[in-house]
Backbone as CSV, one residue per row, in Angstrom:
resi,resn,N_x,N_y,N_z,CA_x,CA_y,CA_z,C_x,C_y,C_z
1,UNK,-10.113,-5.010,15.966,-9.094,-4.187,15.357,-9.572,-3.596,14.041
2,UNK,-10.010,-4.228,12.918,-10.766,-3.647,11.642,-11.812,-3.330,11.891
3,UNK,-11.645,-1.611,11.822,-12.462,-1.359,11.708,-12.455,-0.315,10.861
4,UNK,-11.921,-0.232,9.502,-10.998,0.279,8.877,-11.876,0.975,8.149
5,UNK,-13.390,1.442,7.806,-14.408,2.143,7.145,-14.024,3.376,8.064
6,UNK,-14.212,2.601,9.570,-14.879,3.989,10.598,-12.903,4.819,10.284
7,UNK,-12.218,3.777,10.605,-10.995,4.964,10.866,-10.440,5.714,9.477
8,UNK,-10.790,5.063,8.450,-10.961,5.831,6.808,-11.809,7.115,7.026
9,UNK,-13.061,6.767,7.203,-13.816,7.875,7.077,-13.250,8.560,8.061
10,UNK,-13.140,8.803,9.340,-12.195,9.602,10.303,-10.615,10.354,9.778
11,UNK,-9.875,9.828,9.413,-9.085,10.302,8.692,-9.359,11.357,7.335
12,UNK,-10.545,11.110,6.847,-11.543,11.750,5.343,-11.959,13.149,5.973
13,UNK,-12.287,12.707,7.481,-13.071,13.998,7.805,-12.345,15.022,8.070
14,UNK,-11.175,14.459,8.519,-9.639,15.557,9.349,-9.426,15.925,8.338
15,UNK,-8.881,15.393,7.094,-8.366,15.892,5.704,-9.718,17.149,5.457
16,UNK,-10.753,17.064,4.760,-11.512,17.814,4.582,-11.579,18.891,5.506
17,UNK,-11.863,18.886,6.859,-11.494,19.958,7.626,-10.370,20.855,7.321
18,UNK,-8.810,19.879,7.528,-7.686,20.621,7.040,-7.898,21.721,5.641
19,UNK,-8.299,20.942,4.715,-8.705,21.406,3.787,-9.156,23.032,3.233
20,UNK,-10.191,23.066,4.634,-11.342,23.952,4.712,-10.630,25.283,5.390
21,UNK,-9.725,25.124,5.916,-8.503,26.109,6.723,-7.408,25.975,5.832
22,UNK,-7.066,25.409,5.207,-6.154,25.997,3.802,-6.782,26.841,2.963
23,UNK,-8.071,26.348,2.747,-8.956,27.669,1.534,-8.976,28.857,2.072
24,UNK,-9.237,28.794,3.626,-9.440,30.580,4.237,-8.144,31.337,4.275
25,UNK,-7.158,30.461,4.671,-5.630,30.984,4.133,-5.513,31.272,2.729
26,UNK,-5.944,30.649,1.689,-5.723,30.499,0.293,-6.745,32.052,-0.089
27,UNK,-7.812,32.368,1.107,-8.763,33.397,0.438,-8.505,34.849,0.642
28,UNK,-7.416,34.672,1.701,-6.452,35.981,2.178,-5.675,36.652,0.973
29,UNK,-6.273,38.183,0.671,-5.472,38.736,-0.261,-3.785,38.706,-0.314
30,UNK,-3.508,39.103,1.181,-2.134,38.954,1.156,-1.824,37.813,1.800
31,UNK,-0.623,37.362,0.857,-0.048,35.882,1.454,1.378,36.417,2.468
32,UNK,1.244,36.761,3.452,2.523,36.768,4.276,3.004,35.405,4.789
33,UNK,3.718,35.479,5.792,4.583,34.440,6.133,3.372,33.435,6.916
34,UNK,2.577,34.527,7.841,1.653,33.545,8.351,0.590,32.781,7.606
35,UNK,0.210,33.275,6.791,-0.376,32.966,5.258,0.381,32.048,5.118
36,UNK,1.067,31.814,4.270,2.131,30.898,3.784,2.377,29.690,4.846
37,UNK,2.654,29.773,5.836,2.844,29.165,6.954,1.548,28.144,7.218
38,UNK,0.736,28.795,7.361,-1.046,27.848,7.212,-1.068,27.212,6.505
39,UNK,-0.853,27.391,5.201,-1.320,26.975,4.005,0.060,25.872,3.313
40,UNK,0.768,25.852,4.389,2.506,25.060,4.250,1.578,23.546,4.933
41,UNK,1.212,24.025,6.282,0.741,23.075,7.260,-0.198,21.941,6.937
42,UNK,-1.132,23.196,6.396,-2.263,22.090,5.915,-2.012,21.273,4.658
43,UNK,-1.406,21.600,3.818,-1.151,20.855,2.649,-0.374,19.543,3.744
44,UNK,0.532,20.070,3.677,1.399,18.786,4.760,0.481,17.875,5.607
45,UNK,-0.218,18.306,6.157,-1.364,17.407,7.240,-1.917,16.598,5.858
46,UNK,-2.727,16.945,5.290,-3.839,16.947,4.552,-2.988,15.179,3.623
47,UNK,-1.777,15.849,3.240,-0.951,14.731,2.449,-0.329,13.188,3.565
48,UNK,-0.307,13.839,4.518,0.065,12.947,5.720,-1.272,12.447,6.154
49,UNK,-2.268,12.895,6.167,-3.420,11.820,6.305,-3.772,11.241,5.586
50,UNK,-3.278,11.673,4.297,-3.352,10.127,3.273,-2.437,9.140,3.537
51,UNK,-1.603,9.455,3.652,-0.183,8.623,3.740,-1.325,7.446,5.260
52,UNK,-1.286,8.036,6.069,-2.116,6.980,7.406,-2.964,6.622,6.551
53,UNK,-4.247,6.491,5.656,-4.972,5.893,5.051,-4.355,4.615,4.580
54,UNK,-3.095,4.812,3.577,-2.577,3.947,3.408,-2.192,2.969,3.544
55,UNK,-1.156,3.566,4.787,-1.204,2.349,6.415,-2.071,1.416,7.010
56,UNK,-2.958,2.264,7.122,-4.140,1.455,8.013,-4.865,0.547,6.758
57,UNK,-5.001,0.709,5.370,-5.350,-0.298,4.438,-4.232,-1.369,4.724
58,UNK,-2.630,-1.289,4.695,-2.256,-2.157,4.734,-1.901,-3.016,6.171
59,UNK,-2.119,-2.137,6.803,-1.762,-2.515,8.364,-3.416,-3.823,8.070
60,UNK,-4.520,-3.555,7.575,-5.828,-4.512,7.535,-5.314,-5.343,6.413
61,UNK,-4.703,-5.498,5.470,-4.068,-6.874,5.327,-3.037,-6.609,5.302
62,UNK,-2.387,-6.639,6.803,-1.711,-7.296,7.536,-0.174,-7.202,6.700
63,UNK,0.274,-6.171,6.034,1.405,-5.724,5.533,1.809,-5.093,6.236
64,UNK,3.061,-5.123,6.464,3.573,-4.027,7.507,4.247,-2.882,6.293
65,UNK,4.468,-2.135,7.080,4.808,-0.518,6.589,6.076,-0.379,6.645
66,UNK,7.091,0.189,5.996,7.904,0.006,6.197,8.942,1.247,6.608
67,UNK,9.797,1.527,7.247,10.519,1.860,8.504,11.882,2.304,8.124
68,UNK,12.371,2.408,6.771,13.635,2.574,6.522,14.087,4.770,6.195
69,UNK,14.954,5.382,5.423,14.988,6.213,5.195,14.428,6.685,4.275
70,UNK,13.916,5.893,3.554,13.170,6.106,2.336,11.218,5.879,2.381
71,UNK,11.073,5.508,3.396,9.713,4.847,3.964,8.990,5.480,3.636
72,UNK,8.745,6.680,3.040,7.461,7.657,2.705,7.214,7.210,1.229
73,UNK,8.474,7.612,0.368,8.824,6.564,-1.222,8.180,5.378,-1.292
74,UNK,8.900,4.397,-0.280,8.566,3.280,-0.358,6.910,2.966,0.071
75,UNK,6.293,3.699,0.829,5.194,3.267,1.074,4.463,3.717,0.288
76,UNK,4.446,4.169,-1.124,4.010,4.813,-2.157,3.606,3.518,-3.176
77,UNK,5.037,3.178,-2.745,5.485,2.334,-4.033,4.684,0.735,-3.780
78,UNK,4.603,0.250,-2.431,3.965,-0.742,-2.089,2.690,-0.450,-2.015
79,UNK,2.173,0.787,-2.025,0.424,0.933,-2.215,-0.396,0.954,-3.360
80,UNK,0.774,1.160,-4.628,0.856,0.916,-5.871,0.756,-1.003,-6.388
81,UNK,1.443,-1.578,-5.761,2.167,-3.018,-5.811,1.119,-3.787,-5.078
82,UNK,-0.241,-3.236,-4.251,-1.042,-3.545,-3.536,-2.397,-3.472,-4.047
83,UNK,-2.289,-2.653,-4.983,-3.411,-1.886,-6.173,-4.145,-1.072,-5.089
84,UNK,-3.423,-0.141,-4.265,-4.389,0.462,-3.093,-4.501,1.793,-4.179
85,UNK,-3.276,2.520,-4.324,-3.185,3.473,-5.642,-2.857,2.988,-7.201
86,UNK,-3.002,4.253,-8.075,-2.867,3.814,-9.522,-1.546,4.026,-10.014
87,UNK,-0.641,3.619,-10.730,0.665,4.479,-11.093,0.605,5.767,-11.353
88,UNK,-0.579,6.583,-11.602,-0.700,8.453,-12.112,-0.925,8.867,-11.085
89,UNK,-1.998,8.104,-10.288,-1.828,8.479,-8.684,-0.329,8.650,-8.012
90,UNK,0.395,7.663,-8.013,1.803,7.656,-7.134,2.840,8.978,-7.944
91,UNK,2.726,9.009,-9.325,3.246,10.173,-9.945,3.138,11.071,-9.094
92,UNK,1.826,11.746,-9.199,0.959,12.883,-8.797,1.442,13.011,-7.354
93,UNK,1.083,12.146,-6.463,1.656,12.236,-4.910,3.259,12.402,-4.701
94,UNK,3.945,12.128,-5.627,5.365,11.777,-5.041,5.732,13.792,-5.192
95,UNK,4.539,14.279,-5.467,5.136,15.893,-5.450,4.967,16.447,-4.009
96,UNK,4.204,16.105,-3.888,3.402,16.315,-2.248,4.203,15.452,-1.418
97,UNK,4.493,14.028,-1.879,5.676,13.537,-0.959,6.930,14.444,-0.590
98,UNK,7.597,15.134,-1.598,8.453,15.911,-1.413,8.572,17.174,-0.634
99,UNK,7.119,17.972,-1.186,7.289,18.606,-0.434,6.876,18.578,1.253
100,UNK,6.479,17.407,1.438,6.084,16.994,2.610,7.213,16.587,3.957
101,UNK,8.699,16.315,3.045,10.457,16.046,3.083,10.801,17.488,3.669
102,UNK,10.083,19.025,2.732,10.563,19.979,2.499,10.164,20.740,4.128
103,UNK,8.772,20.512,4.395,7.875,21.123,5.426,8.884,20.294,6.620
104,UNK,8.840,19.448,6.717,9.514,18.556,7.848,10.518,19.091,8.200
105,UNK,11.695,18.855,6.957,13.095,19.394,7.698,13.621,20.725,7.339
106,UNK,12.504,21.383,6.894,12.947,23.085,6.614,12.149,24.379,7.620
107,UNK,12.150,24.888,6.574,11.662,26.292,8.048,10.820,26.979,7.083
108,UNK,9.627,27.168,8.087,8.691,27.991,7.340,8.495,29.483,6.471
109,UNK,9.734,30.143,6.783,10.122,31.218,6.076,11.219,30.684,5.419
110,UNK,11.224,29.914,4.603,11.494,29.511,3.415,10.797,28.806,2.525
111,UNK,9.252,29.025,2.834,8.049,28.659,1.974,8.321,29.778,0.378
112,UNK,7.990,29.335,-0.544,7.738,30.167,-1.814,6.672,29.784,-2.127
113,UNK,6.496,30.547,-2.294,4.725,30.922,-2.984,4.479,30.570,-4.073
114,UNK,5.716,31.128,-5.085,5.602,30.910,-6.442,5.365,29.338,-6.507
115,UNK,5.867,28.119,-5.681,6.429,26.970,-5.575,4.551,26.250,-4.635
116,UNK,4.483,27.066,-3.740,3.853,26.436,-2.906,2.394,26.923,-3.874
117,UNK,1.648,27.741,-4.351,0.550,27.803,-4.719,0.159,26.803,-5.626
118,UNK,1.236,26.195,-6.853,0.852,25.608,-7.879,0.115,23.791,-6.817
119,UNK,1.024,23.626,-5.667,0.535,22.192,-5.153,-0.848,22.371,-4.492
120,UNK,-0.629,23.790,-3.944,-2.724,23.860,-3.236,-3.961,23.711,-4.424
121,UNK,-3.153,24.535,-5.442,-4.171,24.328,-6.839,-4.626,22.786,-6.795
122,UNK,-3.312,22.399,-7.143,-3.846,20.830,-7.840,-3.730,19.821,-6.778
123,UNK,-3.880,20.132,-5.540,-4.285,19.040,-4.071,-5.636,18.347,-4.139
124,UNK,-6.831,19.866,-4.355,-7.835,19.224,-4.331,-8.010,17.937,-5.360
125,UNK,-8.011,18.122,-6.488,-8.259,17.341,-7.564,-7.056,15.804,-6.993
126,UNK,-6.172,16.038,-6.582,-5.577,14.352,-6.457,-6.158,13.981,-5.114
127,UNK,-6.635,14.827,-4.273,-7.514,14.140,-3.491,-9.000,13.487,-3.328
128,UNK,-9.236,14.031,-4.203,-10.783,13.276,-5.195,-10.469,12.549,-5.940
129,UNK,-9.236,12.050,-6.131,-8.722,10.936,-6.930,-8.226,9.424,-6.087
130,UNK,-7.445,10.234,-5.173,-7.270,9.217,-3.979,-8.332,8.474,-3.701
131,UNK,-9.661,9.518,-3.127,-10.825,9.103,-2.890,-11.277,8.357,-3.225
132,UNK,-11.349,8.273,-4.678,-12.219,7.343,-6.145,-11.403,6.066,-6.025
133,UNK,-9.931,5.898,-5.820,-9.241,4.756,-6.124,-9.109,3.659,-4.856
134,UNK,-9.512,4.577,-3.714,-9.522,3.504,-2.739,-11.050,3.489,-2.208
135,UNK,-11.676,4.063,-2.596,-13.117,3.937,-2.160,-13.921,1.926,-2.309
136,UNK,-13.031,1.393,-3.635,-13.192,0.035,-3.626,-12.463,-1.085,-2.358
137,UNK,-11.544,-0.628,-1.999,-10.568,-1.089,-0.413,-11.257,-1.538,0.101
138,UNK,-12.532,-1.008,0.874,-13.259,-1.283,2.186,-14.416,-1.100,1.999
């Protein structure tokens, strides 16, 4: 069952990919809906494959995850309480948590730009942070 390097790094590679198709959206002069729409997705993926990183650290000691209405919060908050993340880390994510709430139960032509560009800016950088803080895990 642990084999939690290989399915980390697997999860690392999908994120980075995602990544790499948000920038070509991000390199499009005009941001239309389909623009916007890409670049909605991948942030969302990209933040949701951290969120499984998470998991699967605690699913390998053997914490379970937890399952309630709040479970995205809460599994923030126990990865913090686990020392998997840092408290500036869980800050930083709980924006991307949200809008991750927003992508789920809203509709893609109600993306804003003004709203949605500032989180692609500063994705990369908390994801090289993620990186750095659990790179000691496994």
């Amino acid at each position: 069952m642990n084999n939690l390097p290989e399915d980390i790094l697997i999860e690392k590679e999908n994120i980075e990919k995602t990544l790499e198709v948000m920038r070509e959206a991000l390199s499009r002069r005009n941001k239309t809906y389909v623009e916007l729409s890409a670049i909605g997705a991948s942030l969302h993926q990209c933040y949701s494959g951290m969120e499984k990183i998470i998991k699967r650290i605690l699913k390998a000691r053997n914490i379970s995850t937890p399952s309630s209405s709040s479970s995205h919060k809460d599994l923030l908050n126990i990865s913090v309480q686990q020392g998997i993340i840092s408290d500036e880390l869980l800050n930083r994510l709980d924006k991307f948590r949200g809008f991750r709430h927003f992508f789920v139960h809203g509709y893609g032509i109600s993306l804003n730009k003004e709203e949605l560009m500032p989180l692609t800016e500063e994705f990369p950088e908390v994801w090289e942070q993620f990186v750095t803080e659990i790179k000691n895990i496994f």
